[in-house]
Every structure is written in structure tokens, then in C-alpha cells.
PDB file of N, CA, C and O in Angstrom:
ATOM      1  N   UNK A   1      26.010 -15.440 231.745  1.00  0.00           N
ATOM      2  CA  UNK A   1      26.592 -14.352 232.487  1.00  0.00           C
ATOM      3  C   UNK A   1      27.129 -13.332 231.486  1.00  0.00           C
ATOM      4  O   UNK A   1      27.553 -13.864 230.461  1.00  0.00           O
ATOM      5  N   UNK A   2      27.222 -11.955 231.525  1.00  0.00           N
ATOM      6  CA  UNK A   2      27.415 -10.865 230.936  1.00  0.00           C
ATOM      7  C   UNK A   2      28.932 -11.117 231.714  1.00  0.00           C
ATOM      8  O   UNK A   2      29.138 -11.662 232.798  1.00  0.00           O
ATOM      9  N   UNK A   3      29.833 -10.563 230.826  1.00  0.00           N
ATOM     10  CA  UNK A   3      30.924 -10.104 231.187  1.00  0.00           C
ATOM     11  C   UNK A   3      31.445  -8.642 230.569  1.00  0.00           C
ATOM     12  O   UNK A   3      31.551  -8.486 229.352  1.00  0.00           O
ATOM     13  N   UNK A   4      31.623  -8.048 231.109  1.00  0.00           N
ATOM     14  CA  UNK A   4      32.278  -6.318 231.010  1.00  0.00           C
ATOM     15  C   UNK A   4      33.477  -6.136 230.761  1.00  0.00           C
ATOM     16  O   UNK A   4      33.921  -6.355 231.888  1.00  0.00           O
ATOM     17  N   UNK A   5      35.023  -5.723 229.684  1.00  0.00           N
ATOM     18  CA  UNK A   5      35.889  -5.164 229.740  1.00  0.00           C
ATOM     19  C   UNK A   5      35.868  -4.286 229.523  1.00  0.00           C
ATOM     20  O   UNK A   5      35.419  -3.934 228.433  1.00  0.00           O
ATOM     21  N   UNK A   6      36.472  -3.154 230.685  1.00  0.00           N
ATOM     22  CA  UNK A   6      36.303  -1.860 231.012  1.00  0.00           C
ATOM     23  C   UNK A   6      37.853  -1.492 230.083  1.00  0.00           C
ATOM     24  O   UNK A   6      38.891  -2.142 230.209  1.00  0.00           O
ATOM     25  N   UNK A   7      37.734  -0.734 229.498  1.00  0.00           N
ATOM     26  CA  UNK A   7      39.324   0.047 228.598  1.00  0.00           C
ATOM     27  C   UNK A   7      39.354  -0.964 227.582  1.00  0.00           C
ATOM     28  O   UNK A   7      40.387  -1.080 226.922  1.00  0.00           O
ATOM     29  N   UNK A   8      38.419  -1.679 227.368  1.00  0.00           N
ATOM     30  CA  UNK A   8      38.328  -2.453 226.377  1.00  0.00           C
ATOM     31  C   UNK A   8      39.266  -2.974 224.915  1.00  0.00           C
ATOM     32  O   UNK A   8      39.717  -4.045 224.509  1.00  0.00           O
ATOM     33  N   UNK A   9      39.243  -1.286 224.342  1.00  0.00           N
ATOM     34  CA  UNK A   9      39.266  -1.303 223.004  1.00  0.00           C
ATOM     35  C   UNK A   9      40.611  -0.517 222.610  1.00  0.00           C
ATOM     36  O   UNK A   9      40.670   0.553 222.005  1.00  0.00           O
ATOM     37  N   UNK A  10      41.894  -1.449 223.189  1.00  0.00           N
ATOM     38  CA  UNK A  10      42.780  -1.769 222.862  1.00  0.00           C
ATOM     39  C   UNK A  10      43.395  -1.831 221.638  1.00  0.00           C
ATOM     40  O   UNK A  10      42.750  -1.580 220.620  1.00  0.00           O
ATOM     41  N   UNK A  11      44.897  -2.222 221.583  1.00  0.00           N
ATOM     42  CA  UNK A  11      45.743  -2.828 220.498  1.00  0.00           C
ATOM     43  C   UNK A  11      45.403  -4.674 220.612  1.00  0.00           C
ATOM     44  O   UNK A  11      45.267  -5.478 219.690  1.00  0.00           O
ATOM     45  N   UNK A  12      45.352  -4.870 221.928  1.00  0.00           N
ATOM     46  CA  UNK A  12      45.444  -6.229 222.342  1.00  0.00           C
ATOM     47  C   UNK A  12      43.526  -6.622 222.501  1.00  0.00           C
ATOM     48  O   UNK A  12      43.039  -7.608 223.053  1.00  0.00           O
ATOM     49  N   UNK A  13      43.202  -6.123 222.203  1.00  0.00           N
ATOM     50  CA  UNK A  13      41.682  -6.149 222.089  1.00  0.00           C
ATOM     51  C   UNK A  13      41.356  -7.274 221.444  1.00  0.00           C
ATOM     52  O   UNK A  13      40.613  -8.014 222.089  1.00  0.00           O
ATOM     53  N   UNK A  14      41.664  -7.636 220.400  1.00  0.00           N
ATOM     54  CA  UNK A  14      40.731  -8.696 218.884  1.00  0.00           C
ATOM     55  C   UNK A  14      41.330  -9.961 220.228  1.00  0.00           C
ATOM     56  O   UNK A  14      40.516 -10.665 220.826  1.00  0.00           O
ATOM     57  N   UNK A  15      43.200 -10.046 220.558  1.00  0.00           N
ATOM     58  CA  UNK A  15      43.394 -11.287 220.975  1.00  0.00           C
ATOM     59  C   UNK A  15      42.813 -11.582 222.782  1.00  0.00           C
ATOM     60  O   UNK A  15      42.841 -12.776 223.080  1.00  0.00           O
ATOM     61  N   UNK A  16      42.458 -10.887 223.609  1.00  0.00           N
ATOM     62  CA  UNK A  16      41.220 -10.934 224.347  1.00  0.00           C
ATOM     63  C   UNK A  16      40.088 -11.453 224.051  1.00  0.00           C
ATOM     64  O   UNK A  16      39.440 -12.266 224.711  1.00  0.00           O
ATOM     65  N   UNK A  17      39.851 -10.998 223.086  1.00  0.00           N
ATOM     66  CA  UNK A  17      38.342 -11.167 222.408  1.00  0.00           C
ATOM     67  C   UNK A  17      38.204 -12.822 222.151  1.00  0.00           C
ATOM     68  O   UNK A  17      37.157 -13.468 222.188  1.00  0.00           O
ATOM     69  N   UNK A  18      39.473 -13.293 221.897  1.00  0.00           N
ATOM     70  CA  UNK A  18      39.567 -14.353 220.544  1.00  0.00           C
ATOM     71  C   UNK A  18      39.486 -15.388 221.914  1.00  0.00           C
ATOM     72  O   UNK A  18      38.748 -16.372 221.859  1.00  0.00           O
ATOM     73  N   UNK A  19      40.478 -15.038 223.427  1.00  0.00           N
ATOM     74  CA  UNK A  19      40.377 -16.084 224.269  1.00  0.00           C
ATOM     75  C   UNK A  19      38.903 -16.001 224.675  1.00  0.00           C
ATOM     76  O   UNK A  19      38.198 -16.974 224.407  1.00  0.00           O
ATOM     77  N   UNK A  20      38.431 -15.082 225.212  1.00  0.00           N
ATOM     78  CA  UNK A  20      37.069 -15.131 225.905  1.00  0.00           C
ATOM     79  C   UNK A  20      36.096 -16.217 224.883  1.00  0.00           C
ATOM     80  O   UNK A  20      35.529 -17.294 225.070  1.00  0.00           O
ATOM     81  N   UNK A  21      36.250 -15.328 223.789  1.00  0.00           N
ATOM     82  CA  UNK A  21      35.242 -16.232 222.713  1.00  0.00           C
ATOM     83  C   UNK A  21      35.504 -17.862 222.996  1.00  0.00           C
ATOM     84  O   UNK A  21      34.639 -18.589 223.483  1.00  0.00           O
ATOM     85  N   UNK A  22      36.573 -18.222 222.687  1.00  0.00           N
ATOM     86  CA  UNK A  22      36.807 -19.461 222.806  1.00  0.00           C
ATOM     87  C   UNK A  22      36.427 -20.278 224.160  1.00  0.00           C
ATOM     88  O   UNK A  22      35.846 -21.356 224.032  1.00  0.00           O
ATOM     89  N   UNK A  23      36.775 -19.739 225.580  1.00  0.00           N
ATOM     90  CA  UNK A  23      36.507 -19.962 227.016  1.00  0.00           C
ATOM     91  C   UNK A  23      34.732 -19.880 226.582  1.00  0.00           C
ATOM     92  O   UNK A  23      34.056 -20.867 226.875  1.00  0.00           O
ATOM     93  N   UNK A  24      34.270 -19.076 226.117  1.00  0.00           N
ATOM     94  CA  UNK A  24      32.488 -18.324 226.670  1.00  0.00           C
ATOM     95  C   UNK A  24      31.976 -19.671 227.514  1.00  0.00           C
ATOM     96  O   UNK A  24      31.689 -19.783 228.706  1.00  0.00           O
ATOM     97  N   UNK A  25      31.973 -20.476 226.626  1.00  0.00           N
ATOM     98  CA  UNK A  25      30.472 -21.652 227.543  1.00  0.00           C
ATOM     99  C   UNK A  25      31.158 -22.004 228.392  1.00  0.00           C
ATOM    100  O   UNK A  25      30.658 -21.782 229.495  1.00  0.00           O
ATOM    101  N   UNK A  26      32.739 -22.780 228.441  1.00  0.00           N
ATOM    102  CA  UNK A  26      33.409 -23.673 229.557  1.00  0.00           C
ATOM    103  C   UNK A  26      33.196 -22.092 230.803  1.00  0.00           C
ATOM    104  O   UNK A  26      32.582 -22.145 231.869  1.00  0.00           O
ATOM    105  N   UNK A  27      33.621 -21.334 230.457  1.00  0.00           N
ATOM    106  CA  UNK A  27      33.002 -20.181 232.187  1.00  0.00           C
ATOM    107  C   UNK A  27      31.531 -19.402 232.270  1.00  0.00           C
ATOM    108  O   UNK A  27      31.027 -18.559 233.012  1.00  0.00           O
ATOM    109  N   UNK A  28      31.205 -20.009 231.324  1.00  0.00           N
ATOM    110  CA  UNK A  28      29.548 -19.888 231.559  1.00  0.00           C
ATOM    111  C   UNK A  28      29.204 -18.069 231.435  1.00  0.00           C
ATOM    112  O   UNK A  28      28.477 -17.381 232.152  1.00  0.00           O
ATOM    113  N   UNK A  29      30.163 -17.618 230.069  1.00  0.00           N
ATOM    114  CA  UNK A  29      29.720 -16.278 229.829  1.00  0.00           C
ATOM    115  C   UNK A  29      28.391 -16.648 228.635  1.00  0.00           C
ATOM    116  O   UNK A  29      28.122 -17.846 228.542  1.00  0.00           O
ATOM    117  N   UNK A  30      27.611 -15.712 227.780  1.00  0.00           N
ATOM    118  CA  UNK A  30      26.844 -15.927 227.172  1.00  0.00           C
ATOM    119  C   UNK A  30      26.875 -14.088 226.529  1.00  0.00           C
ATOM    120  O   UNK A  30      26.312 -13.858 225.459  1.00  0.00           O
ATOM    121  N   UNK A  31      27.315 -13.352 227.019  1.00  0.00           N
ATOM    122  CA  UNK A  31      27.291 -11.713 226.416  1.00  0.00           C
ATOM    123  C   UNK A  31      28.823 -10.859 226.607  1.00  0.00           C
ATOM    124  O   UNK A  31      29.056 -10.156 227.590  1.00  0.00           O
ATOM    125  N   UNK A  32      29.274 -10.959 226.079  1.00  0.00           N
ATOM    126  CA  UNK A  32      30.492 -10.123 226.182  1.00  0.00           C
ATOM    127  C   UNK A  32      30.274  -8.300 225.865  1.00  0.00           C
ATOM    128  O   UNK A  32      29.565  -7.895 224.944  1.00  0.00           O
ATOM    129  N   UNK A  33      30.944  -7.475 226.712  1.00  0.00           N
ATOM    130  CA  UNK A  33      30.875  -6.355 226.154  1.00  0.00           C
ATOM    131  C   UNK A  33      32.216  -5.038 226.365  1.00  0.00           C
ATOM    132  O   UNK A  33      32.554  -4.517 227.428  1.00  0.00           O
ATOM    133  N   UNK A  34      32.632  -4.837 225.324  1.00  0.00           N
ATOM    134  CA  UNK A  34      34.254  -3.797 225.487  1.00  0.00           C
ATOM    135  C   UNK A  34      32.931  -2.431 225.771  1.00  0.00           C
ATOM    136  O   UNK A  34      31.882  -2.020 225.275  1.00  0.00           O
ATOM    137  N   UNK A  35      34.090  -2.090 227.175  1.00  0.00           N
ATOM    138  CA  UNK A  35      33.446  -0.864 227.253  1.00  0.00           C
ATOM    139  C   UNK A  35      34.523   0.177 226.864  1.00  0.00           C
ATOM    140  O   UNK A  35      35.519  -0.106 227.529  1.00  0.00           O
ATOM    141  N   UNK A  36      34.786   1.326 226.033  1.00  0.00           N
ATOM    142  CA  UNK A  36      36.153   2.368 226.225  1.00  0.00           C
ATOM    143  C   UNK A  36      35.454   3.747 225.788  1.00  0.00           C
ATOM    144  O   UNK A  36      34.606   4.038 224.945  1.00  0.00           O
ATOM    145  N   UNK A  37      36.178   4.449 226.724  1.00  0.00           N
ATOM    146  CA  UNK A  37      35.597   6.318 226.274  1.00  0.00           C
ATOM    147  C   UNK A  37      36.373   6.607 225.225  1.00  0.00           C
ATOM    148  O   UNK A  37      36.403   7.808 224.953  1.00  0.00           O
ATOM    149  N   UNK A  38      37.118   5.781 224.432  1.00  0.00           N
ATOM    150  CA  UNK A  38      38.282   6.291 223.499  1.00  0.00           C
ATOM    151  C   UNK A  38      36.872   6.049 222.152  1.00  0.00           C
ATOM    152  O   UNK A  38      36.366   4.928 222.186  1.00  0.00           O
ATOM    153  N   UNK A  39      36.402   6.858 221.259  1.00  0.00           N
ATOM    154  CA  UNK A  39      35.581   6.675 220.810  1.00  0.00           C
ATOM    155  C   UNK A  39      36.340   6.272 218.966  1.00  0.00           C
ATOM    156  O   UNK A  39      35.736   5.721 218.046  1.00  0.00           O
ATOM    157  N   UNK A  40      37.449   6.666 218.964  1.00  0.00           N
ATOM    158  CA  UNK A  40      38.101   6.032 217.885  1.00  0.00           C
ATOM    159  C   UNK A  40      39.223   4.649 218.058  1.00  0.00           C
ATOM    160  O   UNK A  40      39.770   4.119 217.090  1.00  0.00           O
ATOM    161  N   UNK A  41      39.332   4.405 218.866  1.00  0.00           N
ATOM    162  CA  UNK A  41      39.928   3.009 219.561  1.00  0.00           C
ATOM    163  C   UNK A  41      38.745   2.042 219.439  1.00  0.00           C
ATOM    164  O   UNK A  41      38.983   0.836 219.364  1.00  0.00           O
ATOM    165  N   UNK A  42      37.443   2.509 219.415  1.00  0.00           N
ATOM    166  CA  UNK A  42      36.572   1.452 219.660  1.00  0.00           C
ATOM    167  C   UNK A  42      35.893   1.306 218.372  1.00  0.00           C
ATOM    168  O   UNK A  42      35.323   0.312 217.924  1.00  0.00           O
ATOM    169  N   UNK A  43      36.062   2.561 217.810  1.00  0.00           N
ATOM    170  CA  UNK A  43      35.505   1.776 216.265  1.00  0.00           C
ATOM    171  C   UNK A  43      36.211   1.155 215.636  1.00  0.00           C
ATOM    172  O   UNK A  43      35.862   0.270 214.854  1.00  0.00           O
ATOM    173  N   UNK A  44      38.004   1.723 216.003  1.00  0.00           N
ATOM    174  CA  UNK A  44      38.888   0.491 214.781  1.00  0.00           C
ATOM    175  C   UNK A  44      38.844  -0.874 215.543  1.00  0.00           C
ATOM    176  O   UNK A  44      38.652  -1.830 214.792  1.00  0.00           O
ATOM    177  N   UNK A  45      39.012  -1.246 217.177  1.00  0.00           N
ATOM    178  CA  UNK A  45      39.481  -2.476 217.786  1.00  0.00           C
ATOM    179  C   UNK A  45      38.248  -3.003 217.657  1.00  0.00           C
ATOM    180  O   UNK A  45      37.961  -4.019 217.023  1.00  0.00           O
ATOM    181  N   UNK A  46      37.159  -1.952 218.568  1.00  0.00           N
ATOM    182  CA  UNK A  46      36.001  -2.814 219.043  1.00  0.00           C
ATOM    183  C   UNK A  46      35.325  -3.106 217.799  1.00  0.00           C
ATOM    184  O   UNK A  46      34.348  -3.841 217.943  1.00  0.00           O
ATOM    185  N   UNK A  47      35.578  -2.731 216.609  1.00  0.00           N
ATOM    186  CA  UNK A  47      34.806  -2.968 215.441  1.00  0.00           C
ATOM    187  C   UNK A  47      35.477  -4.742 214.994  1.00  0.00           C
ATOM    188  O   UNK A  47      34.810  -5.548 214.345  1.00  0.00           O
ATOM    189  N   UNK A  48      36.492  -4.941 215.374  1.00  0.00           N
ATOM    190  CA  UNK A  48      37.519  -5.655 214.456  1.00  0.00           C
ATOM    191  C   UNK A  48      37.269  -7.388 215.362  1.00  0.00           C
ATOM    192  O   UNK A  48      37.119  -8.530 214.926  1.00  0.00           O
ATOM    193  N   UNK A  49      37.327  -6.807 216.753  1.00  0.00           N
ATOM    194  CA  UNK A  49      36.699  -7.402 217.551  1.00  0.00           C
ATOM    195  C   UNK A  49      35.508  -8.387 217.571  1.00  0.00           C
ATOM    196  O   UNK A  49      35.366  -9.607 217.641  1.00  0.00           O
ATOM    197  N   UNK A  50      34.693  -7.261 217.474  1.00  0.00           N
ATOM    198  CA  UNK A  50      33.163  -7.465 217.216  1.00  0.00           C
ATOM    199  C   UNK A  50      32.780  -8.661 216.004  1.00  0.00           C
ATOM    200  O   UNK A  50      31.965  -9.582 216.051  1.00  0.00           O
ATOM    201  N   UNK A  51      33.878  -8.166 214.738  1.00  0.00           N
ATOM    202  CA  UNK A  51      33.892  -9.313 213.823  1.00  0.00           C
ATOM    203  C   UNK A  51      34.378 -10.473 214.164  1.00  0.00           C
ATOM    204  O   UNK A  51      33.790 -11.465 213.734  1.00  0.00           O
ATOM    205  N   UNK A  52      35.728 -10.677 215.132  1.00  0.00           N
ATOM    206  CA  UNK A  52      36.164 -12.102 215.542  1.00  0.00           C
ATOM    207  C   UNK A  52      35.357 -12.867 216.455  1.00  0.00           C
ATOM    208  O   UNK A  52      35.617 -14.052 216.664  1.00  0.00           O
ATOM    209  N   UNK A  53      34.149 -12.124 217.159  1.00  0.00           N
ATOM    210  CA  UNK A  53      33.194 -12.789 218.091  1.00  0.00           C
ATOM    211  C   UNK A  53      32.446 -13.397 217.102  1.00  0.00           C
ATOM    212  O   UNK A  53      32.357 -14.623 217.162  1.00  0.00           O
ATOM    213  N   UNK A  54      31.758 -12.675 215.992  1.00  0.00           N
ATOM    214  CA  UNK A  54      30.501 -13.167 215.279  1.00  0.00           C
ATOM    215  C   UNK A  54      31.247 -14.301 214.479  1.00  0.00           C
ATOM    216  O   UNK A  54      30.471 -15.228 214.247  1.00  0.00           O
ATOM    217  N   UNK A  55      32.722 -14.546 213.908  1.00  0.00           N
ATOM    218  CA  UNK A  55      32.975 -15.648 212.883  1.00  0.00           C
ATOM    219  C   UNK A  55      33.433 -16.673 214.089  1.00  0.00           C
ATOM    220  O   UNK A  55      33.277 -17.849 213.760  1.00  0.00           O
ATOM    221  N   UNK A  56      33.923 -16.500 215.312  1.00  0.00           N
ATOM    222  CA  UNK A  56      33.620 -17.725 216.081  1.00  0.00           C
ATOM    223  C   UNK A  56      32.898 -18.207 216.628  1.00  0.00           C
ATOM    224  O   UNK A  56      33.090 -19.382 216.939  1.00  0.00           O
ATOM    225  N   UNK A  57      31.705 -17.537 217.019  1.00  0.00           N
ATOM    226  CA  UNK A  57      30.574 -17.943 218.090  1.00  0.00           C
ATOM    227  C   UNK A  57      29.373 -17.152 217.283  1.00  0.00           C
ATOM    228  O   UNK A  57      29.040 -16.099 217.826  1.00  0.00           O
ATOM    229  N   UNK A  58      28.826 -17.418 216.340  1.00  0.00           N
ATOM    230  CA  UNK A  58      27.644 -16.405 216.022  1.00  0.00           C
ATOM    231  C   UNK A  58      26.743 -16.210 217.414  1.00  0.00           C
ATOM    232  O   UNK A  58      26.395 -15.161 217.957  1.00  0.00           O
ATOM    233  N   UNK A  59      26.498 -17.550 217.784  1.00  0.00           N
ATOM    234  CA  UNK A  59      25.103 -16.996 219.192  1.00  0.00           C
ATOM    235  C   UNK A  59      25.974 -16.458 220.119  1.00  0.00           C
ATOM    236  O   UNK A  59      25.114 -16.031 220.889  1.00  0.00           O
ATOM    237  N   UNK A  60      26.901 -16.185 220.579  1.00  0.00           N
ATOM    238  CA  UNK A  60      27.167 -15.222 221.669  1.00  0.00           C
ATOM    239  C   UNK A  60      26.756 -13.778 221.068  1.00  0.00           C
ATOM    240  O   UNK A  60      26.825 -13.409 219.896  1.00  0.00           O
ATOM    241  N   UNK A  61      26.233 -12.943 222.402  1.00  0.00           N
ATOM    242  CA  UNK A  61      26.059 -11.760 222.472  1.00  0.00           C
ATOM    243  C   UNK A  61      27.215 -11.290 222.813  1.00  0.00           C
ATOM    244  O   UNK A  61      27.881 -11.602 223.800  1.00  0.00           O
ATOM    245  N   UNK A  62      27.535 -10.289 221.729  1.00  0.00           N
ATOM    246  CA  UNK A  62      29.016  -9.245 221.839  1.00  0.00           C
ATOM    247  C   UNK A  62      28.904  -7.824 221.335  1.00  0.00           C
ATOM    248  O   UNK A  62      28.628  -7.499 220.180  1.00  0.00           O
ATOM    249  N   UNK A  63      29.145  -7.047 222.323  1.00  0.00           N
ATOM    250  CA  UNK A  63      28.869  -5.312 222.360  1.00  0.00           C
ATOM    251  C   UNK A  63      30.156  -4.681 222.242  1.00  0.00           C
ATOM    252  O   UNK A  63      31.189  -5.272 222.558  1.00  0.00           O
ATOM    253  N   UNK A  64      30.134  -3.473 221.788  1.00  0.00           N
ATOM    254  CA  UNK A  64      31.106  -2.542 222.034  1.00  0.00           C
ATOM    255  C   UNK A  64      30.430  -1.236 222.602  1.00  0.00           C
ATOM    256  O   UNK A  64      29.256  -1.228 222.230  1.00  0.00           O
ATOM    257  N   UNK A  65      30.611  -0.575 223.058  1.00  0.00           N
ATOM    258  CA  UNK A  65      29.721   0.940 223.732  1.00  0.00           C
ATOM    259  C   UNK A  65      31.244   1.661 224.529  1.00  0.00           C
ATOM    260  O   UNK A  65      32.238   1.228 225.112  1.00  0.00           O
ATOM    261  N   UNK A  66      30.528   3.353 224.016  1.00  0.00           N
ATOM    262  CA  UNK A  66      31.167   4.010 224.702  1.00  0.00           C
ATOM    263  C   UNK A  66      30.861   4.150 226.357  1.00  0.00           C
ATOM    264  O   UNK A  66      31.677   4.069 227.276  1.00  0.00           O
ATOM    265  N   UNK A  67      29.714   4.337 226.408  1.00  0.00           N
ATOM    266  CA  UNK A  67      29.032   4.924 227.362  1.00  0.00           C
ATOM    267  C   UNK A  67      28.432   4.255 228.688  1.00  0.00           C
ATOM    268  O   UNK A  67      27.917   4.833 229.645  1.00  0.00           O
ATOM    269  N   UNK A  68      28.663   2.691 228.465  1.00  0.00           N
ATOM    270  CA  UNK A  68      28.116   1.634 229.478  1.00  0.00           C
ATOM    271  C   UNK A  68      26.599   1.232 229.135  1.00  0.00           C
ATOM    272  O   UNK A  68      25.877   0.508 229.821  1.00  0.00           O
ATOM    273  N   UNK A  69      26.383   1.651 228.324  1.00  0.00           N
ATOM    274  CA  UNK A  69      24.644   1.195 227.590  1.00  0.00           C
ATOM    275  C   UNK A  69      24.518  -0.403 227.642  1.00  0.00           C
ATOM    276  O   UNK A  69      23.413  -0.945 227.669  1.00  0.00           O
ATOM    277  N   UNK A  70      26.003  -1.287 227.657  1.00  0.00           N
ATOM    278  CA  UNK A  70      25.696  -2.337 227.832  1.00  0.00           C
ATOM    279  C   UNK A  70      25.619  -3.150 229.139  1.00  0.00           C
ATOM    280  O   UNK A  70      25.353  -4.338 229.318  1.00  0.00           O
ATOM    281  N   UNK A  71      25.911  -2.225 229.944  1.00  0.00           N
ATOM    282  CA  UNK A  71      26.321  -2.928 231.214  1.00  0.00           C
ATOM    283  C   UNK A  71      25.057  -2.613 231.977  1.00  0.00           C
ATOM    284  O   UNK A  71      25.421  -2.480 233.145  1.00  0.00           O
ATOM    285  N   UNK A  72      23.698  -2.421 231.897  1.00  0.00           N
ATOM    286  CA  UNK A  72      22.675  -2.590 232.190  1.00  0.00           C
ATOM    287  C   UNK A  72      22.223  -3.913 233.076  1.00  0.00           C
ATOM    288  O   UNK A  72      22.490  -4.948 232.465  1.00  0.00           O
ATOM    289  N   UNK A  73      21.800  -4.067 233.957  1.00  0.00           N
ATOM    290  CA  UNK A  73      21.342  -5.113 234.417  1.00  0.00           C
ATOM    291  C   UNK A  73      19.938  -5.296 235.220  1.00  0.00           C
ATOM    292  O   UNK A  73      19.434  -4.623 236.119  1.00  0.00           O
ATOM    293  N   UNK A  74      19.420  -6.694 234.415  1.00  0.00           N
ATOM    294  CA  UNK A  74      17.694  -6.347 235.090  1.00  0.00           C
ATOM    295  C   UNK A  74      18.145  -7.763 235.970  1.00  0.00           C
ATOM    296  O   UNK A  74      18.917  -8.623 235.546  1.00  0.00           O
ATOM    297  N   UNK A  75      17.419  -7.771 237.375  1.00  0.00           N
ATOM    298  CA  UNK A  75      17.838  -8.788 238.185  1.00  0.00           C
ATOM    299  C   UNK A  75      16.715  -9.726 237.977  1.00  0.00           C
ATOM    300  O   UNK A  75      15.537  -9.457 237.743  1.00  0.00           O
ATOM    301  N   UNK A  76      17.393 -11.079 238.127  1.00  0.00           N
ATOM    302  CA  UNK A  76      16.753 -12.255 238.008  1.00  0.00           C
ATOM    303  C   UNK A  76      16.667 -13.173 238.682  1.00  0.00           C
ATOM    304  O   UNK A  76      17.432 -14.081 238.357  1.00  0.00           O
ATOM    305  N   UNK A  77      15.701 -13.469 239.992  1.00  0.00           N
ATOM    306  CA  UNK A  77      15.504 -14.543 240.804  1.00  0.00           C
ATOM    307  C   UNK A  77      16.675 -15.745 240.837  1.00  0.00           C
ATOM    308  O   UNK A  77      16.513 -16.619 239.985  1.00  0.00           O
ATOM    309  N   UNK A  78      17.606 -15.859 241.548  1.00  0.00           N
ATOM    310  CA  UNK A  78      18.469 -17.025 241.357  1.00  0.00           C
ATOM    311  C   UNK A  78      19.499 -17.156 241.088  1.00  0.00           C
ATOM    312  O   UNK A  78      20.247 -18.099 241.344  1.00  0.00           O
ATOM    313  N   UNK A  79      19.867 -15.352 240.008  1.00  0.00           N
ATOM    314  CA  UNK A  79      20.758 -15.545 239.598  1.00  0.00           C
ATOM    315  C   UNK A  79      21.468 -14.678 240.100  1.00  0.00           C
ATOM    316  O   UNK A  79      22.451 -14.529 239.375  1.00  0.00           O
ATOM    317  N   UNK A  80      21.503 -13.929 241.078  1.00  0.00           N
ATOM    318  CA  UNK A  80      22.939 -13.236 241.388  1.00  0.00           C
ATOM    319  C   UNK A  80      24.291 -13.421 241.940  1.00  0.00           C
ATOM    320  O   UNK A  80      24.458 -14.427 242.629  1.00  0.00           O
ATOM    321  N   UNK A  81      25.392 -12.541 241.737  1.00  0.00           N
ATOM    322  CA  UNK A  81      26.434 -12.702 241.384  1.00  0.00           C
ATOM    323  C   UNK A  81      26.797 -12.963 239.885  1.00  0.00           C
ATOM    324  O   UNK A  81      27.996 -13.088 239.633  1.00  0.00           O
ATOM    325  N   UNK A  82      26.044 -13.045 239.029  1.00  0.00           N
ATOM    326  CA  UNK A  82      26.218 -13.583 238.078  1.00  0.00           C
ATOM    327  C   UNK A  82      27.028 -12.575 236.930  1.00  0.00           C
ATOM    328  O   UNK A  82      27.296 -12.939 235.785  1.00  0.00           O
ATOM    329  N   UNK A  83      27.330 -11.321 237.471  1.00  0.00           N
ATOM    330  CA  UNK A  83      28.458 -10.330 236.306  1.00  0.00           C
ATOM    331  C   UNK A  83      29.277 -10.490 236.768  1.00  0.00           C
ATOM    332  O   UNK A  83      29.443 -10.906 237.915  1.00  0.00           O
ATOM    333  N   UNK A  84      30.625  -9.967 235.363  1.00  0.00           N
ATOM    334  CA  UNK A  84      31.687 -10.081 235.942  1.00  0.00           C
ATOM    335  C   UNK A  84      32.023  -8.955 235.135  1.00  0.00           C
ATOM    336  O   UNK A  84      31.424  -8.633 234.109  1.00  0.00           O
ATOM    337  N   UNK A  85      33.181  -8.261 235.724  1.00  0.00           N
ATOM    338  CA  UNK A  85      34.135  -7.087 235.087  1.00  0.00           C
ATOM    339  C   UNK A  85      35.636  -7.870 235.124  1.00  0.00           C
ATOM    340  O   UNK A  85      36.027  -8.732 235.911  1.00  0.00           O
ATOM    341  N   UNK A  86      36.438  -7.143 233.794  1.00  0.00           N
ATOM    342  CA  UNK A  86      37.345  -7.609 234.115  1.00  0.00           C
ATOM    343  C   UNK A  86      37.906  -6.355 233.625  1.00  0.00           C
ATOM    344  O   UNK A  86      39.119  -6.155 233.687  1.00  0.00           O
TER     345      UNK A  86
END
């Protein structure tokens, strides 16, 4: 499951990041993605972020985007309901 935080890219951002990462498989996420229009909030958090996903979980998929480029969705027989925003 893709999961979406919308205003993402926070002060409190990396320690979000750090629970989700840790939760991902027990709630059955597999892609995380900070979404924020703040385009310098997201390069210092979502950048900083982005690094605490890859040194705890290399195989999770983890995005940062201004623009919602990640929140794309192609539908898949079986699986809907399957996003979440938070």
C-alpha cells in the first residue's frame, strides 16, 4: 500500500518518517511519500527524511514531491482501498 503525507515536510518530519518506517510491513505499507508545496521545507526535511527511510528499510519505496507526482495511482484487480493519506 502507498501511503501519502500531505504537509509532509515538516520540523517533525525525519520523526514521522522514523515511526512509519519502522510500522511499514506490520500495516502493510510498501511506498511512502511526503507531499509539501513548501519547496525549501522539502529539500531540507524531505531530503533528511528520505535518508532515514533508505538507512532503515533500503527496499521500501520513499518519495518526496512537490507537486503530487507521487500520488499517482494505476488500479489493480483486488486491490482497492488500498491508499492511504494521512
Amino acid at each position: 500500500m502507498k501511503l501519502c503525507v500531505i504537509g509532509g515536510a515538516g520540523a517533525r518530519s525525519a520523526f514521522l518518517t522514523k515511526s512509519l518506517v519502522k510500522s511499514a510491513r506490520d500495516i502493510r505499507v510498501d511506498h511512502i511519500v511526503l507531499l509539501d508545496n513548501d519547496q525549501q521545507k522539502l529539500k531540507t526535511y524531505g531530503e533528511i527524511s528520505r535518508e532515514l527511510a533508505r538507512r532503515l528499510d533500503p527496499d521500501l519505496t520513499f518519495e518526496v514531491t512537490p507537486d503530487g507526482s507521487g500520488l499517482h495511482h494505476h488500479h489493480h484487480p483486488g486491490r482497492r482501498g488500498r491508499r492511504a493519506a494521512v
